[in-house]
DOPA-500457 format. One record per residue (C-alpha): residue number from 1; residue in one letter; x, y, z. Coordinates in Angstrom, 3 decimals. Layout:
num=NUM | residuo=a | px=X | py=Y | pz=Z
...
//
This chain:
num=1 | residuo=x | px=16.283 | py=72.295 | pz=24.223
num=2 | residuo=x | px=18.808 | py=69.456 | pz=23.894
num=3 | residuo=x | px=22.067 | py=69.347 | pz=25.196
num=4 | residuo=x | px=23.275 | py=69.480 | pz=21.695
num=5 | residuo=x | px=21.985 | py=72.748 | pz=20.593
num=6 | residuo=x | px=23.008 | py=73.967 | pz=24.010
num=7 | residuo=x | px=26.534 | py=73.418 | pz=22.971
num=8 | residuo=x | px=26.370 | py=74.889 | pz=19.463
num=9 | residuo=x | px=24.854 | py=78.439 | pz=21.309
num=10 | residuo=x | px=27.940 | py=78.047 | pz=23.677
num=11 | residuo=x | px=30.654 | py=77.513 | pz=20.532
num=12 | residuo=x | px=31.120 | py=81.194 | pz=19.746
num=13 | residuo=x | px=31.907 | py=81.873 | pz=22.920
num=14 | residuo=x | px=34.795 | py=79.219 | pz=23.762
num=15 | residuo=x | px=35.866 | py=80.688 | pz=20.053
num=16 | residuo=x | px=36.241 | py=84.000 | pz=21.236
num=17 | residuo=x | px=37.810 | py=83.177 | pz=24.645
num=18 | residuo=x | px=40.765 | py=81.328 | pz=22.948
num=19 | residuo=x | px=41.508 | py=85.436 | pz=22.311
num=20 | residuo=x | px=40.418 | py=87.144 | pz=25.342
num=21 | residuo=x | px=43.920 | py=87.568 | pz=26.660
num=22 | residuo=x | px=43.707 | py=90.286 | pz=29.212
num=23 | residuo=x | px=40.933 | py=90.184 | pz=32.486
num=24 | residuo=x | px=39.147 | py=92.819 | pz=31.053
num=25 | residuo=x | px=38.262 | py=90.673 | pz=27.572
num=26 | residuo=x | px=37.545 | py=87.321 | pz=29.779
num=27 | residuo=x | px=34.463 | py=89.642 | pz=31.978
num=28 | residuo=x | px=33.212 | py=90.694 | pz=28.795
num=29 | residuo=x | px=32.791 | py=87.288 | pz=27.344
num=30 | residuo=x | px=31.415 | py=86.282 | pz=31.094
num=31 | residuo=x | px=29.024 | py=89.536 | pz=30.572
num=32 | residuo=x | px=27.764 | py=88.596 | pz=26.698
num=33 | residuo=x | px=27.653 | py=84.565 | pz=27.516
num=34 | residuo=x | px=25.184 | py=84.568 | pz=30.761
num=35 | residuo=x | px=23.406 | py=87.406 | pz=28.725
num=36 | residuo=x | px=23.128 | py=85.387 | pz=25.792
num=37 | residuo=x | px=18.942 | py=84.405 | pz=25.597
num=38 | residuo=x | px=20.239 | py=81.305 | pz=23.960
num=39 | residuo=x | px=23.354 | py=80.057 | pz=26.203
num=40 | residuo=x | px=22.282 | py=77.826 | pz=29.153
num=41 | residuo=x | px=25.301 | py=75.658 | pz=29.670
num=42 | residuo=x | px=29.030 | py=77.142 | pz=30.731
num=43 | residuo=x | px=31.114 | py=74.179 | pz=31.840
num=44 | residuo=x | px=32.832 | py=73.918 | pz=28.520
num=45 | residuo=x | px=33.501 | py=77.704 | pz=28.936
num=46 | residuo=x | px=34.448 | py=77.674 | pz=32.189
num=47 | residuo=x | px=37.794 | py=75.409 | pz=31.532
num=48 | residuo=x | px=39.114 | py=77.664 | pz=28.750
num=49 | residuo=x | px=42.299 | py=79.429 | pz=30.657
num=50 | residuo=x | px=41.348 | py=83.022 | pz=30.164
num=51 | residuo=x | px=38.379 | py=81.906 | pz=31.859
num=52 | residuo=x | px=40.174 | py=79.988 | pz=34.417
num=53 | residuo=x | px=42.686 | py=82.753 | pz=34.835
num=54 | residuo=x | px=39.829 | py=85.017 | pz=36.321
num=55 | residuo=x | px=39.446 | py=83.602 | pz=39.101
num=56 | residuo=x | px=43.079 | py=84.439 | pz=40.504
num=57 | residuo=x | px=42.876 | py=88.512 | pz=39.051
num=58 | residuo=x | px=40.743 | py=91.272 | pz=40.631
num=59 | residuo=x | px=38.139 | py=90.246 | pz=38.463
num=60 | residuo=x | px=37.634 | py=87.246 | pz=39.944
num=61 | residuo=x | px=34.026 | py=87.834 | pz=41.083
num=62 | residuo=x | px=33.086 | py=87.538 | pz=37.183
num=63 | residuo=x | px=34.326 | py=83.854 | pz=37.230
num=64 | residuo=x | px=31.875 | py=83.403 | pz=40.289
num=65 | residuo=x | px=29.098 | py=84.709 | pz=38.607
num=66 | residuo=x | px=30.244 | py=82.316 | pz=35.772
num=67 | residuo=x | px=30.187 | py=79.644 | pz=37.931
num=68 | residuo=x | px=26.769 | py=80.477 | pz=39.382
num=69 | residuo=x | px=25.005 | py=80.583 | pz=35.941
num=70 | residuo=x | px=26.520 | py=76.932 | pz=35.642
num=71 | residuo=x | px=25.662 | py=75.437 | pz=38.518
num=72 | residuo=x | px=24.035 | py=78.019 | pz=41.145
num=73 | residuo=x | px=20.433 | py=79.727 | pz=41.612
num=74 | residuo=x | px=19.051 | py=82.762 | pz=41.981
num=75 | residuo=x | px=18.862 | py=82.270 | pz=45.667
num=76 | residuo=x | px=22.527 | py=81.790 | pz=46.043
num=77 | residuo=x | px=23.409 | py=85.221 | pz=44.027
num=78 | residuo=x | px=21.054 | py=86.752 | pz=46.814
num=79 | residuo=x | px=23.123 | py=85.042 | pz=49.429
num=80 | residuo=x | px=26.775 | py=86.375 | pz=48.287
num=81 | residuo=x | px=24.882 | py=89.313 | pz=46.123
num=82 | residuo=x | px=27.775 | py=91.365 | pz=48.149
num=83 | residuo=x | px=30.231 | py=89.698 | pz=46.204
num=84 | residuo=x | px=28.862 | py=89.238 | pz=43.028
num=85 | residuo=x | px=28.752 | py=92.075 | pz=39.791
num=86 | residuo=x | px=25.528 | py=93.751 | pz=39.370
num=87 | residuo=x | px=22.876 | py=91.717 | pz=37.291
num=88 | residuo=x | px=21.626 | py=93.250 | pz=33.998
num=89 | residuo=x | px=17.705 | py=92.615 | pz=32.982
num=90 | residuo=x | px=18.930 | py=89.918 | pz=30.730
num=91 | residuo=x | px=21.317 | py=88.151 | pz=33.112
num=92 | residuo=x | px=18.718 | py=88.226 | pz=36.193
num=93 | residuo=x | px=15.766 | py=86.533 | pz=33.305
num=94 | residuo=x | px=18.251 | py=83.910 | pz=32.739
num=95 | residuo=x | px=19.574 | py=82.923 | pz=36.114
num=96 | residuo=x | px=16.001 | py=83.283 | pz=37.652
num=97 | residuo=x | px=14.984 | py=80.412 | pz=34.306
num=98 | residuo=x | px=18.291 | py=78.108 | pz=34.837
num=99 | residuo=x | px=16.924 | py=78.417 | pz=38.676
num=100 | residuo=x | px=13.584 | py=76.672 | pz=37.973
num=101 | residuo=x | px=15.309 | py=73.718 | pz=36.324
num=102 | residuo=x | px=16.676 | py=73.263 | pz=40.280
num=103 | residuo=x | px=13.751 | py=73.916 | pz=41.808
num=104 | residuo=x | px=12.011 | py=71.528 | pz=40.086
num=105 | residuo=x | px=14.345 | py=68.888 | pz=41.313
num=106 | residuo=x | px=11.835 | py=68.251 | pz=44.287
num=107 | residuo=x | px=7.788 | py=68.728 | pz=43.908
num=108 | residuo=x | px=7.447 | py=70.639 | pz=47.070
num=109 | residuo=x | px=9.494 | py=73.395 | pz=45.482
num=110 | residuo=x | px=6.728 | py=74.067 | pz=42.708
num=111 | residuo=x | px=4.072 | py=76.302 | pz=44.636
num=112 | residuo=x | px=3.613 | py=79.579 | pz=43.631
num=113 | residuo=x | px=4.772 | py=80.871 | pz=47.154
num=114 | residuo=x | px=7.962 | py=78.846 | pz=47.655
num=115 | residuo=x | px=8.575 | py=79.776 | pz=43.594
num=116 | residuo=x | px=8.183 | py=83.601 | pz=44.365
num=117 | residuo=x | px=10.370 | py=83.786 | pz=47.209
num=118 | residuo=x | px=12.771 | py=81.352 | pz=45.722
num=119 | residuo=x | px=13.053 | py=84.035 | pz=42.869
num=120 | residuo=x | px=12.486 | py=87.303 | pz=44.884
num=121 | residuo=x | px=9.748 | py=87.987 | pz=43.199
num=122 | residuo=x | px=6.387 | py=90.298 | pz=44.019
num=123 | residuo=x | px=3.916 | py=89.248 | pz=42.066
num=124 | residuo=x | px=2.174 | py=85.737 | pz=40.464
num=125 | residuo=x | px=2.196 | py=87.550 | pz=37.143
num=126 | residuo=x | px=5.872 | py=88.010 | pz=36.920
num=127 | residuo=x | px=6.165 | py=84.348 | pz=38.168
num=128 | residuo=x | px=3.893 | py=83.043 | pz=35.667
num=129 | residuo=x | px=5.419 | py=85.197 | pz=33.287
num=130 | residuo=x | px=9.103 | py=83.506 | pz=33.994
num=131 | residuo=x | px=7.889 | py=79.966 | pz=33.735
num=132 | residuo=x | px=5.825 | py=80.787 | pz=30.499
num=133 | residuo=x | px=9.318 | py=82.066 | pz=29.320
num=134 | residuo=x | px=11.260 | py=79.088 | pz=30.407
num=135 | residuo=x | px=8.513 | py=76.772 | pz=28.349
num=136 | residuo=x | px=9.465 | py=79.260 | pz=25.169
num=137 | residuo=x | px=12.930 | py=79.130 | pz=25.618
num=138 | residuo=x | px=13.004 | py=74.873 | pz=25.728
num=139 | residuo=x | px=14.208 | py=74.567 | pz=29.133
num=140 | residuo=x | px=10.925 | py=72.441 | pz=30.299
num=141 | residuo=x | px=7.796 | py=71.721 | pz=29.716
num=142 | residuo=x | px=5.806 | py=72.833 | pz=32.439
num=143 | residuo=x | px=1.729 | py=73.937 | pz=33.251
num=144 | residuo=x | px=0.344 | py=76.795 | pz=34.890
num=145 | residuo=x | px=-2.255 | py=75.765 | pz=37.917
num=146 | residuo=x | px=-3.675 | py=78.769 | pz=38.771
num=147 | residuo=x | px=-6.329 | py=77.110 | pz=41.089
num=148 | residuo=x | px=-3.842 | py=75.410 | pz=43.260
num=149 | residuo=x | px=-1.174 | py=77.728 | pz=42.978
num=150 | residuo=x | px=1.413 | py=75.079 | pz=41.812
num=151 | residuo=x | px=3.469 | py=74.952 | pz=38.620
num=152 | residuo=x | px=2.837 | py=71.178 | pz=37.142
num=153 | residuo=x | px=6.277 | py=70.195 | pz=35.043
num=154 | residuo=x | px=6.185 | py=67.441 | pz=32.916
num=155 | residuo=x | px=9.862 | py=67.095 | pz=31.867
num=156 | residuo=x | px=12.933 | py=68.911 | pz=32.407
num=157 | residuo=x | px=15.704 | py=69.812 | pz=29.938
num=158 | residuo=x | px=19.220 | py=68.766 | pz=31.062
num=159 | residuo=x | px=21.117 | py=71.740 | pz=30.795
num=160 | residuo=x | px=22.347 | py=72.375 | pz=34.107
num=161 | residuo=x | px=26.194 | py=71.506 | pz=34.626
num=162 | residuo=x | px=27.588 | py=69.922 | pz=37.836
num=163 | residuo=x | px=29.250 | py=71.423 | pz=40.821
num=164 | residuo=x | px=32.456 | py=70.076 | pz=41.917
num=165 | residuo=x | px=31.766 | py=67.523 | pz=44.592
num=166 | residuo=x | px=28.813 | py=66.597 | pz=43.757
num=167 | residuo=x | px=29.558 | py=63.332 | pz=41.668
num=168 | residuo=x | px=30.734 | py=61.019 | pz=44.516
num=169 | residuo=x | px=27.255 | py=61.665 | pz=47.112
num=170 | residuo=x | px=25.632 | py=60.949 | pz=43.525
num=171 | residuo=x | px=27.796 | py=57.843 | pz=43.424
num=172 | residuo=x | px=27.250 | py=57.259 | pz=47.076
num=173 | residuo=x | px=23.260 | py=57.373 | pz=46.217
num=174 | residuo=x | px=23.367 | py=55.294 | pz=43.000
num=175 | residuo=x | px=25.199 | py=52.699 | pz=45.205
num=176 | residuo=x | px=23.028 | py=52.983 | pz=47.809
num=177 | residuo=x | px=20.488 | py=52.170 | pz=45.335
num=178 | residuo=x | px=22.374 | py=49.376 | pz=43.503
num=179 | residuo=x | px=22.320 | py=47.493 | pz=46.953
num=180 | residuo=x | px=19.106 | py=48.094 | pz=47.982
num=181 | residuo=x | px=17.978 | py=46.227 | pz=44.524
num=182 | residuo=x | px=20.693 | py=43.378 | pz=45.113
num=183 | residuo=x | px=18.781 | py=42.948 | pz=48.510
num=184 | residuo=x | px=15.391 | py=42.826 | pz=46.385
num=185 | residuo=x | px=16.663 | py=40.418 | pz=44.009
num=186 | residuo=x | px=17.938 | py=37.973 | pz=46.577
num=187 | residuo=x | px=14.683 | py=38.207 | pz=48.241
num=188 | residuo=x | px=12.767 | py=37.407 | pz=45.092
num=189 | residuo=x | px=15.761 | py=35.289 | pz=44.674
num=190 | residuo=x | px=15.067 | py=33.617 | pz=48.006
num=191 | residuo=x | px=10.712 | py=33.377 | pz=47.970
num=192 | residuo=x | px=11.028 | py=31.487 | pz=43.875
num=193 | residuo=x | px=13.479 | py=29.387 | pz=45.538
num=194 | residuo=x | px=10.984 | py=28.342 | pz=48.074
num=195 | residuo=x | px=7.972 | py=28.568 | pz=46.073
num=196 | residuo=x | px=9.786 | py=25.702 | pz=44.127
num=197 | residuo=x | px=11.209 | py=23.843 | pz=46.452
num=198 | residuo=x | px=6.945 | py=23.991 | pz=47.987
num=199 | residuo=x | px=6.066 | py=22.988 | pz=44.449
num=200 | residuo=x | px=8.309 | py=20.056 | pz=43.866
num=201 | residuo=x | px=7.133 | py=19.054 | pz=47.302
num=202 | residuo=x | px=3.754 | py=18.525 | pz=46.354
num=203 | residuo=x | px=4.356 | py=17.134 | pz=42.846
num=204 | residuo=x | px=6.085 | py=14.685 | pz=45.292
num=205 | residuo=x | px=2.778 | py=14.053 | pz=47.053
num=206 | residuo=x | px=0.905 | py=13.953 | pz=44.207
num=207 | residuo=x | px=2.673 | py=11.294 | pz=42.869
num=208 | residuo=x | px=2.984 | py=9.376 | pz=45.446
num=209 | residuo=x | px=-0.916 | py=9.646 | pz=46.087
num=210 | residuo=x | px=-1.571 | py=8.764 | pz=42.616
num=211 | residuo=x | px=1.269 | py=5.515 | pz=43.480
num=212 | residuo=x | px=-0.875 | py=4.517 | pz=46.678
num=213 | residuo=x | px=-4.328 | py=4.999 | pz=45.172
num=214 | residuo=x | px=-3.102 | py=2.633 | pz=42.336
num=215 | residuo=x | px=-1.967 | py=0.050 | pz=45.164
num=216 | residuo=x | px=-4.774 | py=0.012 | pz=47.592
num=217 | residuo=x | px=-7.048 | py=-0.287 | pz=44.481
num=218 | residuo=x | px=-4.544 | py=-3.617 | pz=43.514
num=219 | residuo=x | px=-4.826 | py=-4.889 | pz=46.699
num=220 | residuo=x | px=-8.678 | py=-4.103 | pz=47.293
num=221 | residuo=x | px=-9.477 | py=-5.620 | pz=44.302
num=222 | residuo=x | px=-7.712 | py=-8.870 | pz=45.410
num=223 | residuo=x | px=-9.136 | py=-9.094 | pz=49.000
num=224 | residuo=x | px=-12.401 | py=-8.797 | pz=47.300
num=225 | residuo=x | px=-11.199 | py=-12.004 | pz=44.960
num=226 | residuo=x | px=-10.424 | py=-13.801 | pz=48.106
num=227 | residuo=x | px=-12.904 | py=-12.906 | pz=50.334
num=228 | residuo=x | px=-15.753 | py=-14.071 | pz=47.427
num=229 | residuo=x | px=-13.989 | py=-17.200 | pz=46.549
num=230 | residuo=x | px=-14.411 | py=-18.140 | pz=50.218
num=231 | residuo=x | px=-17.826 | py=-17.409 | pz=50.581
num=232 | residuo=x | px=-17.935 | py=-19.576 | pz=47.340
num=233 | residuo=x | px=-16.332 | py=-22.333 | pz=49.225
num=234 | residuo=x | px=-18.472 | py=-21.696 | pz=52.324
num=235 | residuo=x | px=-21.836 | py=-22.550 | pz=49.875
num=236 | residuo=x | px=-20.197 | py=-25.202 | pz=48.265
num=237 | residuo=x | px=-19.777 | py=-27.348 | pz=51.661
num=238 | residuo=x | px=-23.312 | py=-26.137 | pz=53.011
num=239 | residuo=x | px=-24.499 | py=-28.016 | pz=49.959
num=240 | residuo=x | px=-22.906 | py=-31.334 | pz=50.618
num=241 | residuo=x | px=-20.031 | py=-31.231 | pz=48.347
num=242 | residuo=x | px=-17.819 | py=-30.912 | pz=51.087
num=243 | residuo=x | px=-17.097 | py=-34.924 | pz=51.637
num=244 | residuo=x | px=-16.205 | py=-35.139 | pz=47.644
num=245 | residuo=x | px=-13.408 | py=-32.154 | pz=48.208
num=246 | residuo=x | px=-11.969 | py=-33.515 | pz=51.741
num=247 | residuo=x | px=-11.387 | py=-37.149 | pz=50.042
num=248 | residuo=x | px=-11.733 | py=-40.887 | pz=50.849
num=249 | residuo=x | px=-10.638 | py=-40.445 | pz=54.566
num=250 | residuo=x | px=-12.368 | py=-37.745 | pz=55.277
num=251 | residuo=x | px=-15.523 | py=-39.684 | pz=54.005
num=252 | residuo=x | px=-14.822 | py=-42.815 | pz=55.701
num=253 | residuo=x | px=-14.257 | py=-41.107 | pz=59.464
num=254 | residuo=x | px=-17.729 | py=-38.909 | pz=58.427
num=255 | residuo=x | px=-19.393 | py=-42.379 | pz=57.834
num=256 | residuo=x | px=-18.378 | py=-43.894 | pz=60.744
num=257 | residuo=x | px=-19.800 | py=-40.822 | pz=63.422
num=258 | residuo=x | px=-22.715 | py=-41.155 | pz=61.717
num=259 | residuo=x | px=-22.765 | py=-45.050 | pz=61.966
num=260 | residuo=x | px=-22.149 | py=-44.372 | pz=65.833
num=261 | residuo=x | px=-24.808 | py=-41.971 | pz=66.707
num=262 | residuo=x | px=-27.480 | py=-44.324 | pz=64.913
num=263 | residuo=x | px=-26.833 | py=-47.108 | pz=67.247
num=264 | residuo=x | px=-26.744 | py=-45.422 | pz=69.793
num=265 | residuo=x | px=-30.504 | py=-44.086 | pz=68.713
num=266 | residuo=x | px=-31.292 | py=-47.660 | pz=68.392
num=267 | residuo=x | px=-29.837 | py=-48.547 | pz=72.479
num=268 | residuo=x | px=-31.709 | py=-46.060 | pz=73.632
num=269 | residuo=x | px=-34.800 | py=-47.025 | pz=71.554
num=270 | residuo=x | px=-33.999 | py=-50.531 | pz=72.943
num=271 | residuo=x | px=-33.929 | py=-49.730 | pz=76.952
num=272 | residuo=x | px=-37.293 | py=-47.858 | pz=76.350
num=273 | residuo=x | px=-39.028 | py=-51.466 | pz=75.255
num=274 | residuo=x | px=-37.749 | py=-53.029 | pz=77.843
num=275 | residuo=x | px=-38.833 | py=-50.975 | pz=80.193
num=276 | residuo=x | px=-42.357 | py=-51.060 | pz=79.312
num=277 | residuo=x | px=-42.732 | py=-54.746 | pz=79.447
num=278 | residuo=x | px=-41.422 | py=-54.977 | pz=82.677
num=279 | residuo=x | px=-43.699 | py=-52.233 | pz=83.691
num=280 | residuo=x | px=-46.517 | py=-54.587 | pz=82.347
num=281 | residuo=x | px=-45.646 | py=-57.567 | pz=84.185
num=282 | residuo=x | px=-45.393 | py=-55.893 | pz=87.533
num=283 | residuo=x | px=-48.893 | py=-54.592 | pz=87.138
num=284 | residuo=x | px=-50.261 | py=-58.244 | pz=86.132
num=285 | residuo=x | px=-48.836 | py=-59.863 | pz=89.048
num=286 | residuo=x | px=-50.226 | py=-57.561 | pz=91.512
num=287 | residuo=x | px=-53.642 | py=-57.680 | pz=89.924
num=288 | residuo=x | px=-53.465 | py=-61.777 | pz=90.958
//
C-alpha cells in the first residue's frame, strides 16, 4: 500500500472530525479510524483540533491510543494497557499489523519467538496468520520460513508516522553518516592523489630512460668510430706508411738513425778483422 492510498482511506475521517465538536464525537472517530481495516496512517488526523482537544478532556486516553496506532506497538499498549481503552478484535488485528512494520526495522526481530512475544501471542498459527494478513492488507511483502522459524520480508510499506523527537537523532545519524563518507572520499581523495603523483613519477623515469638509452647509444656508437679509426691508424703505420704521414722531417731524422746504426755494424765488423790478423801474426812469429 502506498502512502497515497493511505491518505485517501484516512480523508473521511479528517472530514468528519472538522464536526466532531464535543469529546464524546472525537473517541468515536478515534474508535471507527484505528478500526478501520483500511486506515494505517493518523498523523494528518491527529492535528485536527477536536482531535487535539482530547488530549486535555477526560477522554484523553483515546488521543493516546490515537497516538499509539500512529507511532507505537503492540508492546507499548501492553506496557501502559492500564491506561489505555479496551481493544476491540479489529483494533488489536491492526495495531498487532502496524507493529510488524517496527519490528521489522531490525532482522533479529523476525523469529517466530521474539515475533510471538512481541505480539502476545500463543501460538505460530495465529502468528503466521497475522503476517499472512499484513501481506493481504499491502503493508509488506514478507515470507513464511517455517523451517527456521523466521519471517523473511522483502520490502516494507511506509506507513508508519513519526514520533515527536525522533527527527533530530535521525538527523544526528544521517550526519553522522554524511561525515563518515566525507572521510571516505578524502581518503579515496588522498590514495588517487598519490597513485598519480606515483604515476607521473615513473612516466618521469621512463622518459628519462628512454633520453639516456638514446645518449649512451650516441655516444657508444662514436667511441666505437674512434676506437676503429685508431686501430686503422695503428695498421696503417705497421705497414710502413707511417714516414709518408709524419712528413719530410720526420723522414730525414728516421734516415739518419738508421744511417747511424749501419756504421756502427760496419766498426764493429771492422775491429773483428783486425783482430784476426793480428791473431795470425802472433802465431807465425812464435812458430820461427
Amino acid at each position: 500500500m502506498s502512502q497515497t492510498q493511505a491518505l485517501m482511506s484516512l480523508e473521511p475521517y479528517i472530514a468528519l472530525a472538522k464536526s466532531a465538536n464535543s469529546p464524546s464525537a472525537a473517541v468515536g472517530l478515534v474508535t471507527r479510524a484505528t478500526s478501520d481495516p483500511h486506515t494505517f496512517v493518523f498523523a494528518e488526523l491527529l492535528q485536527t483540533n477536536p482531535i487535539k482537544n482530547l488530549a486535555t478532556s477526560e477522554k484523553a486516553a483515546y488521543h493516546a491510543l490515537l497516538k499509539l496506532f500512529s507511532y507505537g506497538t503492540y508492546q507499548d499498549y501492553l506496557a501502559d494497557r492500564a491506561n489505555l481503552p479496551d481493544l476491540n478484535d479489529a483494533q488489536r488485528l491492526k495495531l498487532r499489523q502496524l507493529s510488524l512494520l517496527t519490528l521489522a526495522q531490525d532482522q533479529n526481530n523476525l523469529t517466530y519467538a521474539k515475533l510471538m512475544a512481541a505480539l502476545e501471542l500463543e501460538t505460530t498459527l495465529d502468528l503466521e496468520s497475522i503476517v499472512i494478513s499484513a501481506v493481504y492488507a499491502g503493508l509488506w511483502d514478507a515470507v513464511l520460513n517455517p523451517q527456521r522459524q523466521v519471517v523473511e520480508v522483502n520490502s516494507v510499506s511506509p506507513l508508519r508516522d513519526l514520533a515527536p523527537g525522533i527527527i533530530p537523532p535521525i538527523l544526528d545519524v544521517l550526519q553522522q553518516w554524511c561525515d563518515r563518507c566525507a572521510t571516505t572520499l578524502g581518503d579515496i581523495d588522498a590514495q588517487i592523489a598519490e597513485i598519480n603523483m606515483m604515476a607521473a613519477k615513473r612516466q618521469e623515469y621512463e622518459e628519462y630512460r628512454e633520453a639516456t638509452k638514446d645518449h649512451v647509444k650516441v655516444y657508444t656508437q662514436a667511441y666505437v668510430q674512434a676506437q676503429t679509426s685508431k686501430m686503422d691508424q695503428d695498421e696503417l703505420v705497421m705497414g710502413r706508411e707511417l714516414p709518408h704521414h709524419l712528413g719530410s722531417s720526420a723522414t730525414s731524422n728516421i734516415r739518419i738513425r738508421q744511417a747511424k746504426r749501419a756504421q756502427a755494424a760496419s766498426d764493429d765488423m771492422d775491429l773483428d778483422t783486425n783482430d784476426e790478423e793480428e791473431q795470425k801474426k802472433r802465431t807465425s812469429r812464435r812458430k820461427l
